[in-house]
C-alpha positions as MATLAB code, in Angstrom:
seq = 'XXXXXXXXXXXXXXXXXXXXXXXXXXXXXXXXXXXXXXXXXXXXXXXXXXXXXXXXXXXXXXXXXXXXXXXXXXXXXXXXXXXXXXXXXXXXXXXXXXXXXXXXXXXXXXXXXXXXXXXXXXXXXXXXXXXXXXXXXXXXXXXXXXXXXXXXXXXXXXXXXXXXXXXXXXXXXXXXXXXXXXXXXXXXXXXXXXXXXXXXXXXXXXXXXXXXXXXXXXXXXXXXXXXXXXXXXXXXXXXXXXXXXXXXXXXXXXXXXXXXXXXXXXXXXXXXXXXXXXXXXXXXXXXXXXXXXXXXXXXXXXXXXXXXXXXXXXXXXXXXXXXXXXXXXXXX';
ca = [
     200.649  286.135    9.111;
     203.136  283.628    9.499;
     204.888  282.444    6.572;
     204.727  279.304    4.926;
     208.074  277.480    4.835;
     209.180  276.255    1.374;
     210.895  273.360   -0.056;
     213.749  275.955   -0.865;
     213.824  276.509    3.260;
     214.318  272.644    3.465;
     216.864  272.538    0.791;
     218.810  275.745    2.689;
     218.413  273.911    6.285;
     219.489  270.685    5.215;
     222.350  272.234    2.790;
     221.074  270.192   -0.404;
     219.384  271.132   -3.248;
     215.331  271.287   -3.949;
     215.349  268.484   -6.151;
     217.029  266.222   -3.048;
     214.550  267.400   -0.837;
     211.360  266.232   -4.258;
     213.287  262.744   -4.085;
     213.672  262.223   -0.254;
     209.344  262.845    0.019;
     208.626  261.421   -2.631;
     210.909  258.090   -1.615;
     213.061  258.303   -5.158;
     215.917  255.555   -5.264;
     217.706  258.425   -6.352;
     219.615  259.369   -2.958;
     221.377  257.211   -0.161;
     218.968  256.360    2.813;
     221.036  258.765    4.956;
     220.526  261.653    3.060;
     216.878  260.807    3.144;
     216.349  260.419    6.515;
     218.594  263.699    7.445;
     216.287  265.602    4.765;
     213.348  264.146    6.440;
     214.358  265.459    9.928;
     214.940  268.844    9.044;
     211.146  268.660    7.140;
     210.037  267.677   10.457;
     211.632  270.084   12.856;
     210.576  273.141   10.030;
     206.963  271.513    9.668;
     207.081  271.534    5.886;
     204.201  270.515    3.881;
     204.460  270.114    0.232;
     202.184  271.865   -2.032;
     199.339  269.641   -3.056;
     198.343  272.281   -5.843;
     201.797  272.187   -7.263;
     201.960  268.499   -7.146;
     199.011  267.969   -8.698;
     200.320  269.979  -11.625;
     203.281  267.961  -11.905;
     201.130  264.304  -11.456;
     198.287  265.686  -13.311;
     196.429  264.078  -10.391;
     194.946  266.107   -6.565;
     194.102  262.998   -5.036;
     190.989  264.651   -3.945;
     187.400  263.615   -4.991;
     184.319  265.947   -4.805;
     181.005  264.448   -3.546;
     177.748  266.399   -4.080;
     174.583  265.732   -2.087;
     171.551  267.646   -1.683;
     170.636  267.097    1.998;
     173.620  266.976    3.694;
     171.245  267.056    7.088;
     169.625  264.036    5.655;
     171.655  260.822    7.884;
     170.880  259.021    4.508;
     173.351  260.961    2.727;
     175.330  261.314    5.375;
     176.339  257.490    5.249;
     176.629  258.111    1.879;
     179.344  260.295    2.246;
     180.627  258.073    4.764;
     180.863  254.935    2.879;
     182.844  257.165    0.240;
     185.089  258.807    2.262;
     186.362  255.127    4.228;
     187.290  253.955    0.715;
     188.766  257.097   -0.339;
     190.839  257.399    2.416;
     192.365  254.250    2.293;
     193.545  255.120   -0.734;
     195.237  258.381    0.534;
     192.439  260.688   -1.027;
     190.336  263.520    0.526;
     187.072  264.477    0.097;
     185.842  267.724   -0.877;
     181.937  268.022    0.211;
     179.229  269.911   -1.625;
     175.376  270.649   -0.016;
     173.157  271.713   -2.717;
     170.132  271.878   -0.408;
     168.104  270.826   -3.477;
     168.467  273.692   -5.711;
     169.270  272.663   -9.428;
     171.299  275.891   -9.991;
     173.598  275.679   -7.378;
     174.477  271.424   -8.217;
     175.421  272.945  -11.667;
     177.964  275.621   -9.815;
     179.351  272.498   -7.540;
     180.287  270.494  -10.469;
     181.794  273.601  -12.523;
     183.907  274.410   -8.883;
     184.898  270.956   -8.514;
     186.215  271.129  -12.106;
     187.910  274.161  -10.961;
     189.424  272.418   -8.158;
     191.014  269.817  -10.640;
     189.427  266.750   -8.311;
     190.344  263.528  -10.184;
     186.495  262.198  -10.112;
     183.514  263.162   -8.321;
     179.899  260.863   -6.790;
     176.714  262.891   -7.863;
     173.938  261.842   -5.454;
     170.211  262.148   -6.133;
     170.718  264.884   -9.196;
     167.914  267.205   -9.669;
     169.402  268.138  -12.952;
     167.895  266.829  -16.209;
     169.856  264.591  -18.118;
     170.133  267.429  -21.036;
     171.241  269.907  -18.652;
     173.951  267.008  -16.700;
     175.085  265.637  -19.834;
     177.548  268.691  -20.716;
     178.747  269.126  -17.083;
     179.634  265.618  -16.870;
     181.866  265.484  -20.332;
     184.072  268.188  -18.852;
     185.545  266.062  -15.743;
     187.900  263.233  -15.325;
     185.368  260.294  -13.200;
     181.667  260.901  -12.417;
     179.897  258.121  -10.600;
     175.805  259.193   -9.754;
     174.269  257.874   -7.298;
     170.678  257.065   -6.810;
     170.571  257.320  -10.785;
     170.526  255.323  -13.365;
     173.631  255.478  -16.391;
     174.680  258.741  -18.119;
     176.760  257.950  -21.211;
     178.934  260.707  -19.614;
     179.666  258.988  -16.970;
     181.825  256.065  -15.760;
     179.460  253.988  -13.572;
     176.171  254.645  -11.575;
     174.911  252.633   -8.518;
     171.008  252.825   -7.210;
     168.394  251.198   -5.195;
     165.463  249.721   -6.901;
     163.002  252.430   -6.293;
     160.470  251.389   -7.925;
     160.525  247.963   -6.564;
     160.904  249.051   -2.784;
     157.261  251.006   -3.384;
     156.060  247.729   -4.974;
     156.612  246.037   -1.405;
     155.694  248.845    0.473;
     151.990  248.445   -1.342;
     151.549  245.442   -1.210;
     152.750  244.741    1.993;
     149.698  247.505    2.794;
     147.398  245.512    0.763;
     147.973  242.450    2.699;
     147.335  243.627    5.738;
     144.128  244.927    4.807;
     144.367  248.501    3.811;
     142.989  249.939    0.609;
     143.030  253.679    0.798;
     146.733  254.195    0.636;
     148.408  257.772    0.120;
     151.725  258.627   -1.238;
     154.068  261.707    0.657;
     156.424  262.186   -1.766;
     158.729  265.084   -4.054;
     157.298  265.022   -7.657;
     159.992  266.904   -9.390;
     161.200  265.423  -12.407;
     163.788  263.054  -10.879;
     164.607  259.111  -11.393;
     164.014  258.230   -7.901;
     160.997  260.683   -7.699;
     159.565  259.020  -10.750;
     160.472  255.798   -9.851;
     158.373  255.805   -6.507;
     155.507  257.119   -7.642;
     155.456  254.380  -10.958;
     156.236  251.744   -8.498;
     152.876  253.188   -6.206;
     150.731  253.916   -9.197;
     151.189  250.450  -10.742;
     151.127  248.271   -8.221;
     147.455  249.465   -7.010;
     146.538  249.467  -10.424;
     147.750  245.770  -10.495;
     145.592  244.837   -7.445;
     142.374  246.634   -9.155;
     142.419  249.851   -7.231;
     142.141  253.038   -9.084;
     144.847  255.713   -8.353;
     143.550  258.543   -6.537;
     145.535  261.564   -7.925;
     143.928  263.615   -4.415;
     145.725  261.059   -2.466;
     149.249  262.029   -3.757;
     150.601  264.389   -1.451;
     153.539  266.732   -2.987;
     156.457  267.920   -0.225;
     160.273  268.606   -0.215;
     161.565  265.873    1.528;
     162.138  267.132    5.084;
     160.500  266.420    8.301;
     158.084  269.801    8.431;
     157.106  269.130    4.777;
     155.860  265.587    5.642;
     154.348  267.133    9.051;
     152.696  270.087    6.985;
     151.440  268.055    3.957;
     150.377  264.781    6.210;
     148.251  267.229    8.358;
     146.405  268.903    5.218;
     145.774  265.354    3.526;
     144.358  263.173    6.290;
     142.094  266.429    7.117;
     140.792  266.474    3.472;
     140.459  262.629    3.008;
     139.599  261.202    6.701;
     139.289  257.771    4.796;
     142.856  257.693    4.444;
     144.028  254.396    5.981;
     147.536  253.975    5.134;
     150.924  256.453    3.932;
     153.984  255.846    2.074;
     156.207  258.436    2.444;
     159.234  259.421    0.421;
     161.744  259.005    2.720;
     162.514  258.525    6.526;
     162.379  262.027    7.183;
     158.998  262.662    5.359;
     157.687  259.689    7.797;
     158.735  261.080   10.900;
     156.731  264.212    9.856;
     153.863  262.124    9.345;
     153.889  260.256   12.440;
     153.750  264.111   14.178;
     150.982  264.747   12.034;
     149.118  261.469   13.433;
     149.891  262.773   16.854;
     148.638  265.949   16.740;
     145.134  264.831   14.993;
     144.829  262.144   17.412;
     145.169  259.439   14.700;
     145.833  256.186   15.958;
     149.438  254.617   14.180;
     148.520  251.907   13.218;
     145.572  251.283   14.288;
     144.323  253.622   12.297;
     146.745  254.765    9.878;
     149.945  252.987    8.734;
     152.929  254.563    8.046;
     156.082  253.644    5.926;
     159.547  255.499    5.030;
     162.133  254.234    3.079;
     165.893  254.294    3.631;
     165.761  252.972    6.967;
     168.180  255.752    8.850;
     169.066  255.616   12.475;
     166.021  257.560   13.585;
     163.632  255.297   12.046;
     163.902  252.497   14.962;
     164.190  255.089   17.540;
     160.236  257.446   16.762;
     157.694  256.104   18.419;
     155.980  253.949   17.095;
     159.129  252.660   15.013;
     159.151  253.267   11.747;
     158.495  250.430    9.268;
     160.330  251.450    6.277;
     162.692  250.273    3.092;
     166.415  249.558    4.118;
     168.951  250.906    1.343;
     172.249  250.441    1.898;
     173.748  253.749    1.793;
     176.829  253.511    2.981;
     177.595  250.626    0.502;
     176.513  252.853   -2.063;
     179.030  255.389   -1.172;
     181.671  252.626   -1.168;
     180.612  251.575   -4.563;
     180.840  254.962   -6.407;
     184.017  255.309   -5.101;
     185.487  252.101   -6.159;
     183.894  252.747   -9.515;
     186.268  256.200   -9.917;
     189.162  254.348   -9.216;
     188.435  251.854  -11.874;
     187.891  254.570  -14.517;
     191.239  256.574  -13.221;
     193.595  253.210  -13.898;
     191.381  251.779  -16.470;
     190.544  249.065  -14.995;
     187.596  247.534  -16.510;
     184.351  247.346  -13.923;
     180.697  247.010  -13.899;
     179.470  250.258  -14.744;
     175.910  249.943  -12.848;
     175.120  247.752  -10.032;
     171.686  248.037   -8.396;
     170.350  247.597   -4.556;
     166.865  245.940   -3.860;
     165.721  247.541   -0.775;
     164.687  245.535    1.892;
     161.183  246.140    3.836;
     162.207  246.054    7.684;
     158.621  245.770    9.054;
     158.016  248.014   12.540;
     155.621  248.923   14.844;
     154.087  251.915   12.370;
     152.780  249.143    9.594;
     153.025  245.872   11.223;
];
């Protein structure tokens, strides 16, 4: 293994001492510009890099974030992560990712790692942590943002789409056009967007004098064969289904298979919606119509939020999306 070259290799090259070498990358006043720019070559030609870890130690900062997602197949979170990591790196920060393919006990190992890792803040997307369990984990780093969740006093700002109000339209966008037996596709764990979807869908019928159908409420992870499996097993138990909201995109997608392989007409005979409006959504056939949440905004957001709480800058510690029903071909 080849060794790594150290700033005391620099110092020896350039004949000058380690703490010339500290001020000539770290652009000190400290030393004439041609002593800088000699010390500079000689980094070059030897391919030093400084230690980050050692840096941060001295700074008391990484300049590295940790994100956490729970999909990171999903394309929603993907533009998440995207939308974080443009602003991050034009601040000269990394990114350190995190997949906790849903799974409660493993998000609770990311965020005690990431505390390991010394990352000045970190965006929690779509928790499925209870806010008694969170609460603790939070306190112990330097900048949480959560995404896709509403305030923790633990943390320095959260930024979410209206959940609850995106089902509102997708019912009664349903309602409008005539249908009246309308099932939900959705994950029922004890989350806020999870809860949030399924108040928005219970209320909202209830509001237009239909009685919630409990059999109607179809419980699936949110992945495509989940909405394929659980779509198939609902409209073969209630053919009087006319219409499905589904969790997300994904979920949809599934559902629109499940159509096809029943030989149920979309939408002539069912309609179908998703939310979050990913790339795939315009692309099934028939296109999806589904709720539009700005997800790579969000990512933005969170991250502009952590840099805020790192210089103490004061900022708005929530800020909330209203989704936006883009109306397809699958629920025209």
């Amino acid at each position: 293994m080849r060794a790594r070259v150290t700033i005391s290799d620099v110092a020896r090259a350039a004949n000058v001492s380690t703490q010339t070498v500290s001020r000539a990358i770290n652009n000190k006043r400290e030393i004439r510009p041609e002593t800088r720019r000699h010390v500079l070559t000689v980094v070059e030609r030897l391919g030093y890099e400084p230690n980050s870890l050692a840096r941060g130690l001295a700074t008391d900062r990484t300049a590295a974030l940790g994100i956490i997602v729970p999909d990171i197949a999903n394309p929603f979170f993907v533009e998440i992560i995207r939308g974080a990591e443009d602003l991050a790196l034009e601040h000269d920060y990394n990114i350190f990712l995190c997949n906790t393919v849903e799974n409660p006990a493993r998000e609770a190992a990311m965020l005690k790692l990431l505390e390991q890792k010394r990352v000045d803040g970190i965006v929690l997307c779509s928790s499925c942590l209870t806010d008694d369990e969170l609460q603790p984990l939070l306190a112990r780093q330097r900048a949480v943002t959560l995404v896709n969740r509403p305030l923790l006093s633990a943390a320095e700002g959260a930024v979410w789409s209206d959940a609850e109000a995106g089902m509102r339209m997708s019912v009664e966008h349903l309602l409008h056009s005539g249908r009246r037996r309308i099932a939900f596709l959705g994950h029922l764990e004890n989350t806020y967007g999870r809860r949030a979807r399924r108040s928005g869908y219970e209320s909202t019928l209830r509001e237009h004098g239909i009685a919630v159908d409990s059999s109607l409420i179809g419980s699936c992870m949110p992945y495509m064969k989940d909405g394929l499996a659980t779509a198939h097993n609902l409209l073969q138990e209630h053919r009087e289904i006319d219409a499905l909201i589904c969790h997300n995109d994904l979920v949809a997608v599934g559902a629109l298979q499940a159509c096809h392989n029943l030989g149920v007409g979309v939408p002539d005979d069912i309609a179908i919606i998703g939310c979050d409006d990913i790339a795939l959504a315009a692309l099934v056939c028939p296109a999806l119509t589904t709720l539009r949440v700005p997800s790579h905004e969000l990512g933005r957001c969170a991250v502009s939020m952590i840099f805020d709480a790192l210089v103490g800058v004061e900022h708005q510690a929530e800020r909330v999306y209203t989704p936006e029903l883009i109306v397809r071909q699958s629920a025209p």
